[in-house]
C-alpha positions as CSV (number, residue, x, y, z in Angstrom):
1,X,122.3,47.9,113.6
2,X,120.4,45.6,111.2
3,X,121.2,45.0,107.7
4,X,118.6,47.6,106.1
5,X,119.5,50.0,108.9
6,X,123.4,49.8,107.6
7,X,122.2,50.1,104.2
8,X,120.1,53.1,104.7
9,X,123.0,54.7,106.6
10,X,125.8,54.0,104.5
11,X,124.1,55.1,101.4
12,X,122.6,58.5,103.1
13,X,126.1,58.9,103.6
14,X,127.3,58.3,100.3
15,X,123.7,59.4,98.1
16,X,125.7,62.6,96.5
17,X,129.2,61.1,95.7
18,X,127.3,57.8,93.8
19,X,124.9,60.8,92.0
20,X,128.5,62.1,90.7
21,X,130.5,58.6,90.0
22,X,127.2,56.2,89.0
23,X,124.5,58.7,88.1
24,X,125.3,58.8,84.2
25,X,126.6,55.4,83.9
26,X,123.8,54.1,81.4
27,X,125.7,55.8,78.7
28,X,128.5,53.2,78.7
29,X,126.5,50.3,78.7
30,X,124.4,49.2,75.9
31,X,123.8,45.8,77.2
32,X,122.1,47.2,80.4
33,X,120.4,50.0,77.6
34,X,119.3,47.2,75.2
35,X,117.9,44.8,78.0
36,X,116.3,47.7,79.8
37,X,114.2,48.5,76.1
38,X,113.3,44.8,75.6
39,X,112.1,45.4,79.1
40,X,109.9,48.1,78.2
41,X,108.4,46.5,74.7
42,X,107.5,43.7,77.0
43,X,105.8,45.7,79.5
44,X,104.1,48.1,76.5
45,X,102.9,45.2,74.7
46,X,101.7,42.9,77.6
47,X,100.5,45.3,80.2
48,X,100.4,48.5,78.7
49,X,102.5,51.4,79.6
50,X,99.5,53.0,81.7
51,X,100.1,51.3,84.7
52,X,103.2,52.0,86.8
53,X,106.9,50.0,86.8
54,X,108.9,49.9,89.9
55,X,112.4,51.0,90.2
56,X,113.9,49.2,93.1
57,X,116.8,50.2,94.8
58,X,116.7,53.4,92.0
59,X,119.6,55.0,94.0
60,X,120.0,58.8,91.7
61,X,117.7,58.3,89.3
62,X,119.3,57.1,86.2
63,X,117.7,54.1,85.4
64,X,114.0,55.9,86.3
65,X,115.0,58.5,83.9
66,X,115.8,55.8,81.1
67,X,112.3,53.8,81.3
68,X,110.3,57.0,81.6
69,X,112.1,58.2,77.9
70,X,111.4,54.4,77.1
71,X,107.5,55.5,77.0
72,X,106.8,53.7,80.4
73,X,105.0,55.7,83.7
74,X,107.6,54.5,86.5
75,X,108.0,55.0,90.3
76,X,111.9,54.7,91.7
77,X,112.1,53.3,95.1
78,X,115.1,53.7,97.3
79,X,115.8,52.8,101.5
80,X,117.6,55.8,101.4
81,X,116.1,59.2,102.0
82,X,119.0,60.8,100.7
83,X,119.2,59.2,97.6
84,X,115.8,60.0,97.3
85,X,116.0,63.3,97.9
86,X,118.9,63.4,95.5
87,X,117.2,61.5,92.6
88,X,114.2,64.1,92.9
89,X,116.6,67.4,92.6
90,X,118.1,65.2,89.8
91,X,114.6,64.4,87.5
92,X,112.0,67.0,89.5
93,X,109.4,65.8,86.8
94,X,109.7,61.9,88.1
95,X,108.0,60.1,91.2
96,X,110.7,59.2,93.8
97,X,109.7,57.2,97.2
98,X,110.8,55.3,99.9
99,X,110.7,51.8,100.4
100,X,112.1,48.5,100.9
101,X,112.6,45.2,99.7
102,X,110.2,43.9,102.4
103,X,107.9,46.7,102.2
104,X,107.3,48.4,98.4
105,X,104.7,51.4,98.1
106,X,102.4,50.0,96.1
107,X,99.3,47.2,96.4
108,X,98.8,44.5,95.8
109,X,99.3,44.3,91.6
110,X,99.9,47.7,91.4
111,X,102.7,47.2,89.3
112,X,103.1,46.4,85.5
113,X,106.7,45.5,86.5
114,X,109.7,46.5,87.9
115,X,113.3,46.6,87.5
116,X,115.9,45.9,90.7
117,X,118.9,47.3,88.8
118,X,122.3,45.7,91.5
119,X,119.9,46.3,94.6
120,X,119.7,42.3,95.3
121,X,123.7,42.4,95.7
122,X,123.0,43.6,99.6
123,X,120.8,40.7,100.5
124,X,121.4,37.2,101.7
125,X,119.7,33.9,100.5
126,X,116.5,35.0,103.0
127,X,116.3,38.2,102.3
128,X,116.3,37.5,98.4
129,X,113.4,35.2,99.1
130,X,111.4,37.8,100.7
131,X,112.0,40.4,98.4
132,X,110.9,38.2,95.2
133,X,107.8,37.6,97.2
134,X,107.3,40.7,98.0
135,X,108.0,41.9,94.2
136,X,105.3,38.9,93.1
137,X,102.9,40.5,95.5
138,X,103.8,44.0,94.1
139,X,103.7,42.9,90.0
140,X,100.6,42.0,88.2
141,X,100.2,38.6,86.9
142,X,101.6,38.9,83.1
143,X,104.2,41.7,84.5
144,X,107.9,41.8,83.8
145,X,110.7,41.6,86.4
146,X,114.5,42.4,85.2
147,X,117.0,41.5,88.0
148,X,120.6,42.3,87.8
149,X,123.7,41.6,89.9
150,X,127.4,40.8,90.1
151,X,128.4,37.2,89.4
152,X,132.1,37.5,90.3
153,X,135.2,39.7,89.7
154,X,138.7,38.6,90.7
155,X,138.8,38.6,93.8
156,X,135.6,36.9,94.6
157,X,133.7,33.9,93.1
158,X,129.8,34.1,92.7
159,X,127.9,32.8,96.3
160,X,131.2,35.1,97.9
161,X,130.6,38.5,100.1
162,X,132.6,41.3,100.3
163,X,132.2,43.6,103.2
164,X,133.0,47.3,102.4
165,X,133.7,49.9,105.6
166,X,135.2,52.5,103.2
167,X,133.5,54.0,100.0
168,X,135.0,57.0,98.2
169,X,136.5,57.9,101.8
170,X,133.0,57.5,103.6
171,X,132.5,55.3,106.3
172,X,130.1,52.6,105.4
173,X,129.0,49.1,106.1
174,X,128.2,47.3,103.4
175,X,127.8,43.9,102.2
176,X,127.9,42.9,98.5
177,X,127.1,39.3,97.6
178,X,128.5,38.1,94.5
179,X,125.5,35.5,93.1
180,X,124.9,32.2,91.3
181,X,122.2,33.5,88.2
182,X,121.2,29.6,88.5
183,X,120.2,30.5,92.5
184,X,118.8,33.5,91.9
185,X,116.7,32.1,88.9
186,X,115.5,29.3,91.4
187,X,114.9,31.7,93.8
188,X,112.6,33.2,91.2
189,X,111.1,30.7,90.4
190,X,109.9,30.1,93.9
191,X,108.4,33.2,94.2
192,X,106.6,33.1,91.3
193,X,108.3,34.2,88.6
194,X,109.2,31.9,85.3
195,X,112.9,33.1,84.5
196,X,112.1,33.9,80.6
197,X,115.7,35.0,79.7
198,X,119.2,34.8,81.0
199,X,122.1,37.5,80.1
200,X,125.7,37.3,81.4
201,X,128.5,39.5,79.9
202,X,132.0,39.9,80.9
203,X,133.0,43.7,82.6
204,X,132.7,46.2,80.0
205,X,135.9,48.7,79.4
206,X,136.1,51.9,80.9
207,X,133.5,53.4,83.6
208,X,132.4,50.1,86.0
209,X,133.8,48.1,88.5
210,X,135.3,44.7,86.6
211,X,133.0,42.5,88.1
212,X,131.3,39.7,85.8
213,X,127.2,41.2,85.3
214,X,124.2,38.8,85.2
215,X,120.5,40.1,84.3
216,X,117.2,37.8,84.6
217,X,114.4,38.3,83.4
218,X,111.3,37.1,84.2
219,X,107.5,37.1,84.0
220,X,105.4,36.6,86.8
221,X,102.8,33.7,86.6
């Protein structure tokens, strides 16, 4: 099985469970709200809001409902056809699709931006590389990219991987890389991208996993 195979898998396996535990979670975290509004002032006053954002990894929904009542037109992309058949009973009025890192749904700078809200956690140092060049490919010049990920939490130290064959008593296979912000800024960088601003906060009480959170954010050249 390759690695987007086990993701797909593991996550049509889990799509309605997360929808349940994850799919309200903005609501306790007004970091993620406040850098997810800076986001769409960026994208509103640089772009415009006509042209679509990119949701990637968008898993139930939530964060494609949030930009859309931001003001912005947005498209949530997911490997998993049942999360995206679970986003789409969730918000019938929003656009839902598949897709992949390697492979987004849209042409060549079709996008005013995107978002990749903890969906770069499941790739490795290549597979990050591809995927910001395939986001640079995907985002207008002058767009906005906001990354977010795990840096550590106490049992693992950022550049660490945890494999997970268990999730809410599901069967999985699932690897979740804890990152360096400064690689994933280079990584960028590489791609494309000039890294315009760099958030990290400490786990926030009640309602997430106590992992260590970093967000870039990033405008492609």
């Amino acid at each position: 099985m390759t690695r987007i195979e086990a993701v797909r898998s593991s996550y049509d396996a889990v799509a309605q469970r997360y929808a349940e535990e994850i799919g309200d979670e903005l609501i306790a975290k007004p970091v993620d709200r406040a850098l997810y509004h800076c986001f769409a002032e960026l994208v509103r006053e640089h772009v415009g809001a006509g042209r679509p954002v990119g949701d990637v990894g968008c898993g139930p929904g939530h964060v494609t409902r949030h930009l859309t009542g931001l003001g912005l037109t947005v498209v949530g992309v997911d490997v998993s056809p049942a999360m995206v058949r679970v986003a789409g009973l969730r918000h019938p009025h929003l656009r839902f699709e598949l897709g992949t890192f390697a492979a987004l749904p849209v042409a060549d700078g079709g996008w005013a931006g995107a978002v990749a809200p903890y969906s770069i956690i499941h790739l490795d140092r290549d597979g990050r590389r591809l995927a910001f060049a395939e986001l640079a490919r995907a985002i207008a010049p002058g767009g906005w990219l906001l990354v977010t990920f795990h840096i550590s939490d106490a049992d693992a130290a950022a550049g660490e991987v945890r494999h997970l064959t268990d999730w809410w008593d599901t069967p999985v296979q699932l690897d979740f890389h804890f990152l360096d912000p400064a690689e994933v800024a280079g990584e960028m960088a590489a791609a494309g991208f000039a890294v315009m601003a760099r958030t990290e906060r400490e786990p926030w009480p009640d309602g997430e996993h106590a992992s260590r959170r970093g967000y870039l954010l990033a405008r492609r050249r």
